[in-house]
N, C-alpha and C positions, 0 to 999 in steps of 0.2 A: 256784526252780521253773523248768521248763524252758519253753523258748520257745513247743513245740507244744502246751502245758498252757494257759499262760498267755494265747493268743491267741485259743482258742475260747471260754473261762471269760469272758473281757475283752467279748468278743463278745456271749454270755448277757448277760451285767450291765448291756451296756446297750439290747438288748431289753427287757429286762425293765424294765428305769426308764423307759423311753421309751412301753411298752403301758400301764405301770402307772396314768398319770393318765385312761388310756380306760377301765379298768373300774372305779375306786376314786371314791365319793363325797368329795368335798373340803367338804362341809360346809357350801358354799352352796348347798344344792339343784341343784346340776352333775351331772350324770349320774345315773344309776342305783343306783350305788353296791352292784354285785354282789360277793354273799358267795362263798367256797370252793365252796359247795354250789352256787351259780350255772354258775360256772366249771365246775365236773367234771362237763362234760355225759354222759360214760358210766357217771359212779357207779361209778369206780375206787378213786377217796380218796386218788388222786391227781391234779395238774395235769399234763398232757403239752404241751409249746410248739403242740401246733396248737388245743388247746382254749381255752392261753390268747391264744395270739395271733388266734386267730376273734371273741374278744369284740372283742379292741381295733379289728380288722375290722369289727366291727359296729357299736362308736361310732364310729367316723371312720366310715364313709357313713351312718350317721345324722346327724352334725353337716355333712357335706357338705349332704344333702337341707336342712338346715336352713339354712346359706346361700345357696343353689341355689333363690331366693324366684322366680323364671321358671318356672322346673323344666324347663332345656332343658339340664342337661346340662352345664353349664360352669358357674364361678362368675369373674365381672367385678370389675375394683377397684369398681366403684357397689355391688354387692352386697357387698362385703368391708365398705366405709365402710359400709355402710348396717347391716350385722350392727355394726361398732362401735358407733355412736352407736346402736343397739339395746341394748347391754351398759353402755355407759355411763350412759345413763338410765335404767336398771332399778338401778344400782349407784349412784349418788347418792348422797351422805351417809352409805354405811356404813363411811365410813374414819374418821368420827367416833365410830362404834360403839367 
């Protein structure tokens, strides 16, 4: 395949892996976990990259506001640790699971 194929294709692939943990439910009650139907906000029946890359927009500054426990606008390491050991005590003993 030629060079100019292959590097916008390369490019897709890894937008798309990289939005995909922001709209896709992982099964631990993370996210939303928005279907096709979700996504194809014009009711095309199809996905276009700005429709799906808007969701991923819109879980990443939801999970922002959710660090952003001030809500001024920035997030600090104290608020970073502090959302860990939030995720870690909610997660507790499910690796025993």
């Amino acid at each position: 395949m030629k060079i100019h194929v292959m590097v916008p294709l390369l490019a897709t692939l890894a937008l798309a892996l990289t939005a995909l943990p922001a709209v896709a439910d992982c099964g631990h009650g993370h996210g939303k976990g928005m279907s096709f139907e979700d996504l194809d906000t014009d009711k095309s029946g199809t996905l276009t990259l700005d429709e799906f890359t808007a969701a991923a927009q819109a879980r990443a500054t939801e999970r922002f506001n959710r660090l952003d426990t001030n809500k001024d606008g920035v997030v600090t390491p104290d608020e970073m640790q502090a959302a860990k050991e939030r995720w870690k005590a909610r997660h507790e003993g499910r690796d025993a699971e």
